[in-house]
GURO-921499 format. One record per atom (N, C-alpha, C, O): x, y, z. Coordinates in steps of 0.2 Angstrom, whole numbers, plus 5000, padded with zeros to 4 digits. Each point is the difference from the previous one (the first is absolute). Last residue first. Example, Ala and Ser with C-alpha at 12.3 -4.5 7.8 and 13.67 -1.06 7.14 Angstrom:
BEGIN
506449895035;500450065001;499650055003;500350065001;499949664999;499650065000;500450065000;500549995003;
This chain:
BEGIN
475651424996;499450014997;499749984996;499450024998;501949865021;500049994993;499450054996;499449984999;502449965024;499550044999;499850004992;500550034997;500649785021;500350044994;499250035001;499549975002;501549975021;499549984996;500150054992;500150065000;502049895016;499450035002;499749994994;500349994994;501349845016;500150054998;499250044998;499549975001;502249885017;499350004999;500050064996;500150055003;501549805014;500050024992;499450014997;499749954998;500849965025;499850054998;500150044995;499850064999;501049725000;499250015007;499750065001;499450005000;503049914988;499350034997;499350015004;499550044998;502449885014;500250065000;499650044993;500050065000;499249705015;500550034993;500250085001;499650035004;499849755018;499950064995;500450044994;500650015001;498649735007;500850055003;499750074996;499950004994;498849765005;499950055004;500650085001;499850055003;500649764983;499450064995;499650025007;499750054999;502349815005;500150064996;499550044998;500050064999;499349715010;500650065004;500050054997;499550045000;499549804988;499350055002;500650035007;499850065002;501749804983;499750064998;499250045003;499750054997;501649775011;500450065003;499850044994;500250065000;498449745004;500350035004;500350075000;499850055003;499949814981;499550055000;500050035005;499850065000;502449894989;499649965004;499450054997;500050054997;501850044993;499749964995;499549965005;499649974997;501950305004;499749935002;499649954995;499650024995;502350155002;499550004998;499549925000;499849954996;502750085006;499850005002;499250055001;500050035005;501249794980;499850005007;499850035003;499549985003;501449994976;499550075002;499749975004;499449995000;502449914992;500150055001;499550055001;500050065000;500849695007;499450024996;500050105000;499950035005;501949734992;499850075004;499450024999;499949994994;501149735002;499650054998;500150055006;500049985005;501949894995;499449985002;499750054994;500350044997;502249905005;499550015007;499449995000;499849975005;501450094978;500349945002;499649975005;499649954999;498950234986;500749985002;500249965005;499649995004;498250164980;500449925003;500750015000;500350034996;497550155010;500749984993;500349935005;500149995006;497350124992;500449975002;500749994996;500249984994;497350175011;500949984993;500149975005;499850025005;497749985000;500350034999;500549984995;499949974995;497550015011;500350004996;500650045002;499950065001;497549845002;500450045003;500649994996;500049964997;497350024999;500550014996;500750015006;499950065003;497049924996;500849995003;500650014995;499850004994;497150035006;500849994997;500450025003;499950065002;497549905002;500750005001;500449984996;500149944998;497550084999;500250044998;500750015003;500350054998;498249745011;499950054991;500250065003;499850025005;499749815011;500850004997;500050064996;500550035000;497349915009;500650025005;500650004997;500350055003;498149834986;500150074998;500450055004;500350064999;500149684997;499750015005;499950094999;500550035001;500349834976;499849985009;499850075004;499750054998;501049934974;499549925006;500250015006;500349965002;500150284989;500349954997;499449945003;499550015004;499950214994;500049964993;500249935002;499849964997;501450265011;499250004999;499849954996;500350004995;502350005011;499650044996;499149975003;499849945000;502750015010;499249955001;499450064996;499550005002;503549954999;499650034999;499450004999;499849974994;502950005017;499249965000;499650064999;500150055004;502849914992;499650045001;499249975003;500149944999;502950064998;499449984999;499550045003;500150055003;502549984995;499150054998;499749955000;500050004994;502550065005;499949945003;499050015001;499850055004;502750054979;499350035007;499849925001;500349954998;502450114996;499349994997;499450025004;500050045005;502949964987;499550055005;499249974999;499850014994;503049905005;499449994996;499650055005;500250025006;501849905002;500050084998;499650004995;500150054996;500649695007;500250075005;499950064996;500250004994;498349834997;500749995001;500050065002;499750055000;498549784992;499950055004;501050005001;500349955001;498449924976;500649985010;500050075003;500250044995;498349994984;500249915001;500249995008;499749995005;499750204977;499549985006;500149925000;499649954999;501250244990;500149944997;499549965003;499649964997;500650335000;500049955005;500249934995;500250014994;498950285006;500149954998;500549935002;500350025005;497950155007;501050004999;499949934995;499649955001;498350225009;499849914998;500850004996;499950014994;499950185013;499850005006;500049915000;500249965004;501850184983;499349974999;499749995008;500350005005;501750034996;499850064996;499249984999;499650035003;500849845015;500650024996;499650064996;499550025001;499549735010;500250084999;500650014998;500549964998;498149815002;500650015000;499850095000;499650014995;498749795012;500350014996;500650075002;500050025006;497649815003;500850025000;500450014994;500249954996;497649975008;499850015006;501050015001;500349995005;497650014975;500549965005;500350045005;499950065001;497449914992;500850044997;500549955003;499949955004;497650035000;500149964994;500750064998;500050034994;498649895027;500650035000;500449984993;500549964999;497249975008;500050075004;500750015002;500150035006;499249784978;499650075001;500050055005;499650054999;501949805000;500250014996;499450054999;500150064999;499849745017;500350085002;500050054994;499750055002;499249724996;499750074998;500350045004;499850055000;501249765003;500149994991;499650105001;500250054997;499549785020;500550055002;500150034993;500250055002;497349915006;500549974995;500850035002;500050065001;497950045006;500049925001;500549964998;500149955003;499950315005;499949984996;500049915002;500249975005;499450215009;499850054994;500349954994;499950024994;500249925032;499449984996;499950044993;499549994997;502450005020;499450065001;499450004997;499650055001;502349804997;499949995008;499150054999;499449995003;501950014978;499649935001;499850025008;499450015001;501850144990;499450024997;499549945003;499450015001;503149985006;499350035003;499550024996;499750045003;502149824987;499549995006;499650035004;499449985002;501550124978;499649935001;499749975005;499449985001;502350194999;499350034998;499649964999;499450015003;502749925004;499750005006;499350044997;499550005004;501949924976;499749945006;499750045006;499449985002;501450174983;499549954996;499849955006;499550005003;502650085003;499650074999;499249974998;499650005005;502449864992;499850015004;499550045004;499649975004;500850014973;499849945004;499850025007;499450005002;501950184986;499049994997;499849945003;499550005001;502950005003;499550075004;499449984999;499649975003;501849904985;500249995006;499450065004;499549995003;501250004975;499149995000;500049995007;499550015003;502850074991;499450064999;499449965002;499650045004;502549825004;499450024993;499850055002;499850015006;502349945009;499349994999;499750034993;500250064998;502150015010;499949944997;499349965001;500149944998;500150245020;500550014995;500049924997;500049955005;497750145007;500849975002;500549994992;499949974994;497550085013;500350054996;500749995002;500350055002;497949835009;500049974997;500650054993;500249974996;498850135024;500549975002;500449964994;500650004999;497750134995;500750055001;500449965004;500650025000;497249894993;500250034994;500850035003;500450014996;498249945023;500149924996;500550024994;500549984999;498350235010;500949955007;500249954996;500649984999;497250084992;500850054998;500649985002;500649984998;497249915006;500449994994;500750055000;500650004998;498250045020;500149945001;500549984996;500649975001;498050244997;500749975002;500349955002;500650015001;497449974989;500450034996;500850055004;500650014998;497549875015;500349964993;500650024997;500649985001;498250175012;500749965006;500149944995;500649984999;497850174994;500650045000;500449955002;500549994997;497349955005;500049984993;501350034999;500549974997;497950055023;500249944998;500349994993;500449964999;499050235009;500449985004;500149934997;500549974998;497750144995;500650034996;500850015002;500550034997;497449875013;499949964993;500850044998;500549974998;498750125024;500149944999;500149944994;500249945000;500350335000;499649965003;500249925000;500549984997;501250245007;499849954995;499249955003;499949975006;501350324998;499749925002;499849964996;499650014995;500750225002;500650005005;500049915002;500449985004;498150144976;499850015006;500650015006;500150065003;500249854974;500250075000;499750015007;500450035004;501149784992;499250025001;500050055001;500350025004;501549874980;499950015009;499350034997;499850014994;502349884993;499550005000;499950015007;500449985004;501750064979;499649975008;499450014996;499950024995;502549974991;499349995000;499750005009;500349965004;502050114976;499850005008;499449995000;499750054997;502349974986;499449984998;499849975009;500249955003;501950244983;499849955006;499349984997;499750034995;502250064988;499449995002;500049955007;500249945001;501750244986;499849925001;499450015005;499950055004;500950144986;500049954995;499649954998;499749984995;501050215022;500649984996;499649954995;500449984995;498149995021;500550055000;500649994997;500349955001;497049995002;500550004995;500550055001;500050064998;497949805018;500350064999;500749994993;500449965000;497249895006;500650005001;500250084996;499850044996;497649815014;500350074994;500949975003;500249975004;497549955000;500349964998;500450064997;499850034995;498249935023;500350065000;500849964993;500249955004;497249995009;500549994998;500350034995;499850004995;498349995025;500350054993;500749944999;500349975004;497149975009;500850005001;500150054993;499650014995;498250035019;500250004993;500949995002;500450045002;497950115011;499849935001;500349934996;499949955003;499950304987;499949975005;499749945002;499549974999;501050184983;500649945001;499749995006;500449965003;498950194975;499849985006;500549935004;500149954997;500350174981;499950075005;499649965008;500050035005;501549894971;499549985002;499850065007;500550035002;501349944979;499550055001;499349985006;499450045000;502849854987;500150035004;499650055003;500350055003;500249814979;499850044997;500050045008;500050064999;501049744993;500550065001;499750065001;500350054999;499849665004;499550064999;500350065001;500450015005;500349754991;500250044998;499550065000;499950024995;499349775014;500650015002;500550054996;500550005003;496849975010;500550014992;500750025001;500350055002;498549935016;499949934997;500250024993;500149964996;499950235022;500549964998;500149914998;500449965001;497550204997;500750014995;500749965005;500449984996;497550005014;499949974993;500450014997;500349964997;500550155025;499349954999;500149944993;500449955000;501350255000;499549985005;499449965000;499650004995;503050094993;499449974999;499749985007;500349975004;501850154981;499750015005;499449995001;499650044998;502649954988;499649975000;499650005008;500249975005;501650174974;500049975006;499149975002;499550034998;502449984979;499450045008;499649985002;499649954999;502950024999;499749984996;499350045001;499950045005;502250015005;500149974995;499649964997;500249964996;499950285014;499849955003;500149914995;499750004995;501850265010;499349984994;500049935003;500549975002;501350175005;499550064996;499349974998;499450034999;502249965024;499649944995;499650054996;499550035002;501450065019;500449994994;499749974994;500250024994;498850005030;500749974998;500450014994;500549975000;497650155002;500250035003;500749955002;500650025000;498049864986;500350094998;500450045006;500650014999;498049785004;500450004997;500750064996;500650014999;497350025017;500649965003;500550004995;500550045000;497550034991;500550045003;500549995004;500450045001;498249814987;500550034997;500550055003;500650014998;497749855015;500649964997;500550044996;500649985000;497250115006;500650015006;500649954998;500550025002;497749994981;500450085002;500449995004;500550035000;498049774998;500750014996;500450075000;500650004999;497550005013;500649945003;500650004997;500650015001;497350134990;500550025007;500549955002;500650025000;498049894984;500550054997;500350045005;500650015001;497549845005;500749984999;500950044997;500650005001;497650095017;499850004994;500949954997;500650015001;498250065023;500650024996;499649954995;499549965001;499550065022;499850034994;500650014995;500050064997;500349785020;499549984997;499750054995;499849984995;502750025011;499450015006;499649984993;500250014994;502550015010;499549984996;499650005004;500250005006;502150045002;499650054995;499350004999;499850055000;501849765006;500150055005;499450064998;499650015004;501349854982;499549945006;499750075006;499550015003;501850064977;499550004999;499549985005;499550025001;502949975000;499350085002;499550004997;499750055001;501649754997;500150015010;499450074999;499550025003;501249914974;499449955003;499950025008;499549995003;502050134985;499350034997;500049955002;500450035002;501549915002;499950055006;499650044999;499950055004;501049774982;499549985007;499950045005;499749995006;501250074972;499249975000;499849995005;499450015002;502750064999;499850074999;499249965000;499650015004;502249844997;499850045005;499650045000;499750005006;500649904975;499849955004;499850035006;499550005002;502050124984;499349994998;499649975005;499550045002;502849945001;499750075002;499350014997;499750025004;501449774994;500050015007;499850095000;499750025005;501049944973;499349975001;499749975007;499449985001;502850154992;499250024999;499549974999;499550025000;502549855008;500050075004;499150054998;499550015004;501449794983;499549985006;500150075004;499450025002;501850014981;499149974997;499749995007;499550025002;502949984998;499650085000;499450004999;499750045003;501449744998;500150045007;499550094998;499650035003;499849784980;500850025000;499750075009;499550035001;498749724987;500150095001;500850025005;500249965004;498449854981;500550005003;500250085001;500350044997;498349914985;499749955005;500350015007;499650005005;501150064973;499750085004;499949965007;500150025006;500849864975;500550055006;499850045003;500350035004;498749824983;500449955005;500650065003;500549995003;497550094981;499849965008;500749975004;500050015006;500450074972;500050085004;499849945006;500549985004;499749894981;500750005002;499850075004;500450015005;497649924985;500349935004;500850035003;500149985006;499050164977;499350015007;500349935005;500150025006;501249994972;500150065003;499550015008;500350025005;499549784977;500550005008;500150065004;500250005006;498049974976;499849965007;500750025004;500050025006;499950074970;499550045007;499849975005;499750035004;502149974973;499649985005;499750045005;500250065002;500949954971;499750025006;499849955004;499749964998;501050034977;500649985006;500050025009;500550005004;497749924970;500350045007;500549955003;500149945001;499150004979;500450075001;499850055005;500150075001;499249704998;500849984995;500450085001;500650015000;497249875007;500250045004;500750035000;500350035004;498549804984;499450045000;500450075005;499750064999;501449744996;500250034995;499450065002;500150054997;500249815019;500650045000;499850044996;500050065002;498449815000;499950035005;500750065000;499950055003;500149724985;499550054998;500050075003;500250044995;501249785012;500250064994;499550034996;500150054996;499249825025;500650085000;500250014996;500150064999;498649754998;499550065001;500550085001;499950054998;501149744997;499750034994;499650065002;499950054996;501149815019;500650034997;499450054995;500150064999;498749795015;500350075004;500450034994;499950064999;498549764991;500650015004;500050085003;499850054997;498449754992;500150085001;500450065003;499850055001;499849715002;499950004993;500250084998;500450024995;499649895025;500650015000;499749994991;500549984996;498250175015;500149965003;500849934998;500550025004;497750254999;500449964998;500249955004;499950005006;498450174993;499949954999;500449964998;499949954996;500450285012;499549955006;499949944998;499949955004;501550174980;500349985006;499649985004;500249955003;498650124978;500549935000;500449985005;500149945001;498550245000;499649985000;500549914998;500049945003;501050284998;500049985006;499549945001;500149975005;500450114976;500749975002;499949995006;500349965002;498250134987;499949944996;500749975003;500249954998;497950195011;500750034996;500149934998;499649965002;498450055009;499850014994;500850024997;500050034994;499749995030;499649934997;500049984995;499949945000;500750285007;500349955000;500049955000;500549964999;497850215002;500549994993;500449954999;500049974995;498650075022;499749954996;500450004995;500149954996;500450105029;500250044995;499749934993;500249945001;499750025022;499850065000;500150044995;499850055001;500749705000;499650025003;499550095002;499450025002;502849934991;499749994995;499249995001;499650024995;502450015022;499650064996;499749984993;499850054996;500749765016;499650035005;499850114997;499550034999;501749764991;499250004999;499850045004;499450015001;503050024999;499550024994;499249994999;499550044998;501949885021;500050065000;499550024995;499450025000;501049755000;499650025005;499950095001;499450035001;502349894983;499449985000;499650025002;499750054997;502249965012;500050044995;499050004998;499650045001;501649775012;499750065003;499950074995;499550025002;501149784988;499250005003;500050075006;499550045002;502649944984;499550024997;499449985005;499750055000;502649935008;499550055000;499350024997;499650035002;502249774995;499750005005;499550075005;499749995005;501750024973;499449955000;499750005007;499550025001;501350214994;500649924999;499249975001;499550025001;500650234988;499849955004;500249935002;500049954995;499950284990;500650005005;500049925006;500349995005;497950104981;500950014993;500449965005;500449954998;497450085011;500349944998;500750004995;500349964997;499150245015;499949935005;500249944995;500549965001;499050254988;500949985002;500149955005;500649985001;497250074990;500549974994;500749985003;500449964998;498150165017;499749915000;500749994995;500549975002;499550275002;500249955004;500049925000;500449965003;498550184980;500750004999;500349965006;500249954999;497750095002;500149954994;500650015000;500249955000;499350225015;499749945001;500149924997;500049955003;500550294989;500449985006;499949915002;500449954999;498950194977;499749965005;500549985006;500349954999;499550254979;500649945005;499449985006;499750045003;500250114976;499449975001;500349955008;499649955003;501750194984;499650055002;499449945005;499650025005;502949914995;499650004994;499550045004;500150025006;502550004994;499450015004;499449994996;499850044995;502849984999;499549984997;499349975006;499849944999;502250195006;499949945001;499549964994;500049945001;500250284998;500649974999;500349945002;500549984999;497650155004;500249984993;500849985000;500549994996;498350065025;499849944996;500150014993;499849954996;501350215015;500449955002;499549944997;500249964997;499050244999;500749994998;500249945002;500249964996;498050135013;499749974994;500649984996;499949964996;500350125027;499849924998;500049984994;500149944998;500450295005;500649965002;499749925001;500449954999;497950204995;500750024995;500349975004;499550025004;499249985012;499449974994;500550014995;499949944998;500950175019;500049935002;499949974995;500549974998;500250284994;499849955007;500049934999;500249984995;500650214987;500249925002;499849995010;500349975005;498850184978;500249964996;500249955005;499749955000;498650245007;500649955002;500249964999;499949955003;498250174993;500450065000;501049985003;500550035001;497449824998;500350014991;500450065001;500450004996;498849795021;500050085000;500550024992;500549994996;498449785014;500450004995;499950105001;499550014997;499949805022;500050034996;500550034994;500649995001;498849775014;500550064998;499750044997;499749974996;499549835014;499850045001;500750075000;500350045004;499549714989;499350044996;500150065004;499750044997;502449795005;499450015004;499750044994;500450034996;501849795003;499750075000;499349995001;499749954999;502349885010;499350014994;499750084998;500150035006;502649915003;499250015005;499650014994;500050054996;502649864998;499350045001;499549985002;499849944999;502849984991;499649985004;499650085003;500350055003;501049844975;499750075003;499749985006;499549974998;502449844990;499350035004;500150085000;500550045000;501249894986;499549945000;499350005003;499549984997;502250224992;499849945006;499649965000;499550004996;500950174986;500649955000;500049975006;500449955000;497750194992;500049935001;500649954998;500049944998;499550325010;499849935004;500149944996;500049955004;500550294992;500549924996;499549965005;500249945002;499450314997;500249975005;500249935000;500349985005;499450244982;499749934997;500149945005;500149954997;499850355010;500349934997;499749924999;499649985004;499350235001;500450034993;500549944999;500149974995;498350055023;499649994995;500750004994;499849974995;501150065026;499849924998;499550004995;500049944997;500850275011;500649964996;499649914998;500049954995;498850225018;500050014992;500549964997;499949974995;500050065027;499749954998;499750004993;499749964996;502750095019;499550044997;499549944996;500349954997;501549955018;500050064993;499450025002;499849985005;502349865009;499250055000;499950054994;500450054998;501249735013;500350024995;499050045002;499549975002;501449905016;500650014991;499950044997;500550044999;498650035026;499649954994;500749994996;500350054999;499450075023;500649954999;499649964996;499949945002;499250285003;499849955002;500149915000;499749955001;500850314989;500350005009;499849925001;500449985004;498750084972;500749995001;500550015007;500649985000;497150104997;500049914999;500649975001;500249955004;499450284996;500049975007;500049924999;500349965004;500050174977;500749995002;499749985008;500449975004;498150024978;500449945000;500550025004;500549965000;497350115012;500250014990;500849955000;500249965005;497950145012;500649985002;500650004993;500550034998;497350135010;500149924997;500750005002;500350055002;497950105012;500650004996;500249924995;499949945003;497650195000;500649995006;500649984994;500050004994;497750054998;499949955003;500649985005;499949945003;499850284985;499249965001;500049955005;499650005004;502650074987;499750085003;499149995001;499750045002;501649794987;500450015007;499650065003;499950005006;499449984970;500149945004;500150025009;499550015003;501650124982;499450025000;499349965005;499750035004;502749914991;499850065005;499450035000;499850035005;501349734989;499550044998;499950055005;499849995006;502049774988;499750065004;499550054997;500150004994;500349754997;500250045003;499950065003;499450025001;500149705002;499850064995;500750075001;500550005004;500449754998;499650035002;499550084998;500350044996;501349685002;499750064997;499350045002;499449985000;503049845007;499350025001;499650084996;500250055000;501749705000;499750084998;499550015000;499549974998;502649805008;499450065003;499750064996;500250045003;501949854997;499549955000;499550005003;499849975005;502850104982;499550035007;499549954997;500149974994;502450124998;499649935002;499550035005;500150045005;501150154980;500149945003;499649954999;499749984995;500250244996;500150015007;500449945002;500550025004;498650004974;500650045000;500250005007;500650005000;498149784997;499850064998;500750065000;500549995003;498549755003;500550045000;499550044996;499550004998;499749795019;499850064994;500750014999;500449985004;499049775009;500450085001;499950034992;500049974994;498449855017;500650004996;500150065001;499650045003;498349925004;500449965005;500749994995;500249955001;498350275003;500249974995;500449935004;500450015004;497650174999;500449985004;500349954996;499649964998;498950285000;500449944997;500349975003;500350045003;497450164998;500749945004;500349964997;499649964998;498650295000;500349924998;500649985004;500450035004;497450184996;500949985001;499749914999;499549975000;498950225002;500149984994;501050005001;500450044998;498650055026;499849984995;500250004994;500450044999;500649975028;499750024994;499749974991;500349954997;500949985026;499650025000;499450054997;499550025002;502849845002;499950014999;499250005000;499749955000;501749885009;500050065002;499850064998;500250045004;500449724988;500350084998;500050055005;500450045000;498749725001;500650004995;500350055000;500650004998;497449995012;500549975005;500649984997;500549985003;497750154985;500350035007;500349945003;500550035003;498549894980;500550074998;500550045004;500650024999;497649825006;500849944998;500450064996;500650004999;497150095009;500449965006;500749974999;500549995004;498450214983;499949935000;500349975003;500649994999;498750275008;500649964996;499849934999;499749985005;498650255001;500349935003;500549954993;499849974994;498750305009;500549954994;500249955008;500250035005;497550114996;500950005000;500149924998;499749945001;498450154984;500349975009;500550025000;500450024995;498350134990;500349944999;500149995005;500150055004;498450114982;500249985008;500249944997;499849974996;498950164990;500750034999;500549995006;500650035001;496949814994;500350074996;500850005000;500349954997;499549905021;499350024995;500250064997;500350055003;501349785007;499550005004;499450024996;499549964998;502849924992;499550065001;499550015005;499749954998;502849934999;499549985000;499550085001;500150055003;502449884988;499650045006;499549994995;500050004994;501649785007;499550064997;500050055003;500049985006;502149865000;499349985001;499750074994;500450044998;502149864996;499650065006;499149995000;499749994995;502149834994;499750064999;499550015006;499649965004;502549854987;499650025007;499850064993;500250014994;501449774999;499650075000;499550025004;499649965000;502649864995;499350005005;499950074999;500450045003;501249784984;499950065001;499450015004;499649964999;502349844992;499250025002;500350085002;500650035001;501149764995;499750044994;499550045001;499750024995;500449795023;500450034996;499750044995;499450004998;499150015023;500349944996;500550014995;499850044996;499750095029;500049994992;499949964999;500249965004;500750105016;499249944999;499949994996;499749944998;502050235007;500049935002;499749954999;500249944999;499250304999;500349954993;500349955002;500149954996;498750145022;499549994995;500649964994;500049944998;500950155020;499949935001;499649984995;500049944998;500750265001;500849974999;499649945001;500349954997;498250235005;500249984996;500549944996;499949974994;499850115029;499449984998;500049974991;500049944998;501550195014;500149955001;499549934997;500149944998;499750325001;500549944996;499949945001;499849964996;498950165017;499650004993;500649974994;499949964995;500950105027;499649945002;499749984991;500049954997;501650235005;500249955001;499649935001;500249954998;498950265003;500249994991;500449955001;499949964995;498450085027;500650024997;500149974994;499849954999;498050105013;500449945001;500650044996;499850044996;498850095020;500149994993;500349944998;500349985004;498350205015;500649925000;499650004994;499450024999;500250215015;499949944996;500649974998;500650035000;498150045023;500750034995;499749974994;499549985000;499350005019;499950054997;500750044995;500150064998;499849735017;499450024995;499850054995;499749994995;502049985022;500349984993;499349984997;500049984995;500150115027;500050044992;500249984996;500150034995;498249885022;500750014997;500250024998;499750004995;498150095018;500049954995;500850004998;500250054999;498150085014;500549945004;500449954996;500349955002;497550184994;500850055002;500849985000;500650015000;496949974994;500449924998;500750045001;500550004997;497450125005;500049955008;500549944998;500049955003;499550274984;500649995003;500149945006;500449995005;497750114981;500549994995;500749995003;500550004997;497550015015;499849944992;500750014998;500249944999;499650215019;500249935002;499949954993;500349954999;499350264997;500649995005;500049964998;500349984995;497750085004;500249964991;500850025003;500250034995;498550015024;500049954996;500349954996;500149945000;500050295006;500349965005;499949924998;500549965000;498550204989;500650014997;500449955005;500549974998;497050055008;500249974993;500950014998;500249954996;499150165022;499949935001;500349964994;500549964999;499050285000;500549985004;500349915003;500649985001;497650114988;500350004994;500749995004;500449964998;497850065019;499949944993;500549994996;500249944999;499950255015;500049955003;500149924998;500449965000;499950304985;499649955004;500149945004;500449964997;501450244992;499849965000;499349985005;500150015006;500650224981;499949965007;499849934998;499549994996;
């Protein structure tokens, strides 16, 4: 027999899990981008090539949690948008000359692990090289083939490559994983073990440098050499800061060549040529990332709706995820940031545990990842239901700044176009409101910027110059008055943040998470409306 109570409670955890009933179905399909899109992707990259070059990709690491626990696997974002593939210790070739081989002409191979039934029967099904081979690649082997072959890279002129990172393991039950398929390709470029990224970049700035570049050049280097004492003391960058016409540009670059004589690797254009294509989002991209977006602004609507003074930050973030899921969205694209009082004055806080909010603005910084692509949606509201008078004033700034940051978001306008905009109305009103003397001190209480590019990435790689149709960005300023700061202690512990996507086109900036109020007005409306969590109330744990 069921009890009254327990009756209740099932009625309840009902409504928890069905009050998004209403919900599209093409959210709860899954969308995929097509083998045609991750071509095509492709075909533009060797476009951009430089002659004779080759561009190598590798599959991001599985990363370990603890012990015998590994994350789930997330693909490397320039992996996945070249391939579509989603599995790990795979390669990419993109060749800007045509290959031959017994098959033919192709210009492309991809090398992927191979199948393991033993494997499959722990961890799901792999795909292996004949699923590889459905995926309109040239040419797909097996990832053992690439340790076994001598790859010729240095009949090209460029290897163009993403720097390699410290965080691969090297699994010994697994001749040829990740850590064996890099370790092969750095010998064979000849990769020095000791390779300085940094020092390398500077050499090829001035290798490659016309005269009327060197002072800005210059000014770069003393700026990392300022931070780095070694290069102070290299003896080619310490003659180029001190050169003059007694000490010629021609002499320092054939220095500078000969130091760099056997590499035929780069690592600045590969990250430069992925930004100027990823920047610019293709009709299908904007589809999942208009579903994302959606899905985020519809966990800030039931949150506003949901929240009472006894919830706990981690509560809040749990109502965001379960929205998310229940839309479909396997995983949050970044983690997520749930701050109250003093913690939303810490701009990346993730720790998300604070248990008392009352009385206290929240600010809520979290984006949904579906398919992929990452949404990045921020409010800020009073967890009471009501903004006091200081956490009103402080709010209507930073909306203020936004509408300025989203009008100023017009097709052929600068990227800094926004941050100006945006930057000037937090300005004046800190002045108007006495928290800063100086216009110059905004900067203490809005030290980010205040716009940047999504996409696979939550922070999309990017050029961050001219705003151009079907670009996707956020628009975020923020004011942050941590405990401590010079003025009036009435201010101390407000942090603001508001933040949506904006995609550009002909027309105008769209703001796609509009709808998830941003007035303060119509957000103390909605936190009146009642939530269909209101009665979600689960029974006291018993712990002998």
């Amino acid at each position: 027999m069921f009890s009254v109570q327990y009756a209740k409670f099932l009625f309840a955890l009902f409504l928890a899990v069905s009050f998004l009933g209403n919900i599209p179905k093409s959210f709860g399909q899954k969308s995929e981008l097509s083998s045609d899109f991750h071509k095509n992707r492709r075909v533009e990259l060797r476009q951009k090539l430089p002659n004779n070059s080759v561009a190598v990709f590798f599959s991001s690491p599985v990363r370990n949690r603890a012990n015998d626990v590994d994350y789930v696997y997330h693909p490397d974002p320039n992996f996945f948008y070249l391939t579509g593939w989603n599995e790990p210790h795979a390669v990419l070739m993109v060749f800007n000359v045509p290959q031959e081989d017994e098959e033919g002409i192709y210009y492309e191979k991809l090398y992927v692990r191979e199948r393991n039934v033993r494997n499959e029967m722990w961890n799901g099904r792999q795909l292996g090289v004949e699923g590889a081979a459905k995926m309109n690649f040239d040419r797909v082997e097996n990832k053992k083939e690439f340790i076994k072959s001598s790859l010729e890279l240095d009949r090209f002129d460029t290897v163009l490559m993403f720097d390699f990172k410290d965080d691969v393991r090297d699994d010994k039950n697994n001749p040829s994983d990740l850590y064996n398929l890099q370790k092969h390709f750095k010998n064979t470029i000849n990769y020095p073990e000791n390779f300085d990224p940094e020092r390398y970049r500077l050499y090829q700035k001035i290798r490659t440098a016309e005269e009327e570049e060197v002072p800005n050049i210059k000014r770069l280097i003393a700026f990392y050499s300022a931070q780095d004492d070694t290069l102070k003391e290299d003896p080619i960058i310490k003659d180029f800061l001190n050169s003059n016409e007694e000490n010629s540009l021609t002499d320092l670059q054939t220095r500078t060549a000969y130091l760099i004589r056997g590499f035929n690797f780069d690592i600045d254009q590969l990250p430069f040529l992925m930004a100027s294509l990823r920047e610019k989002k293709q009709p299908e991209e904007i589809t999942l990332l208009k579903k994302a977006i959606q899905i985020s602004a519809q966990g800030q609507i039931e949150v506003m709706k949901a929240i009472h003074p006894e919830m706990t930050e981690r509560e809040v973030q749990g109502i965001h995820q379960l929205v998310y899921k229940k839309y479909g969205a396997a995983h949050e694209g970044y983690p997520s940031i749930v701050g109250a009082g003093d913690n939303a004055c810490v701009l990346h806080y993730i720790t998300n545990d604070k248990t008392d909010l009352k009385n206290q603005l929240i600010l809520m910084y979290l984006g949904a990842e579906y398919n992929g692509y990452t949404a990045d949606v921020t409010r800020t509201i009073p967890v009471s239901g009501k903004f006091s008078p200081e956490q009103k004033a402080l709010y209507q700034i930073v909306y203020d700044a936004q509408n300025a940051g989203i009008n100023a978001a017009q097709k052929g306008a600068s990227f800094s176009a926004i941050s100006k905009a945006a930057n000037k109305e937090v300005e004046k009103g800190l002045l108007a409101l006495g928290l800063i003397e100086k216009p110059e001190e905004y900067r203490r209480h809005l030290p980010h910027g205040v716009s940047h590019h999504i996409g696979l990435d939550v922070h999309d790689p990017g050029l961050y110059e001219t705003l151009e149709v079907d670009m996707v960005i956020t628009v975020e300023p923020g004011v942050y008055v941590p405990k401590g700061s010079p003025c009036d202690p009435k201010w101390w512990d407000i942090g603001i943040r508001i933040e949506d996507d904006i995609l550009i086109t002909e027309e105008g900036p769209i703001n796609l998470s509009a709808t998830a109020p941003r007035a303060w007005e119509e957000i103390e409306k909605l936190m009146k409306v009642e939530s269909p969590l209101d009665d979600f109330k689960l029974p006291a744990l018993v712990i002998d």
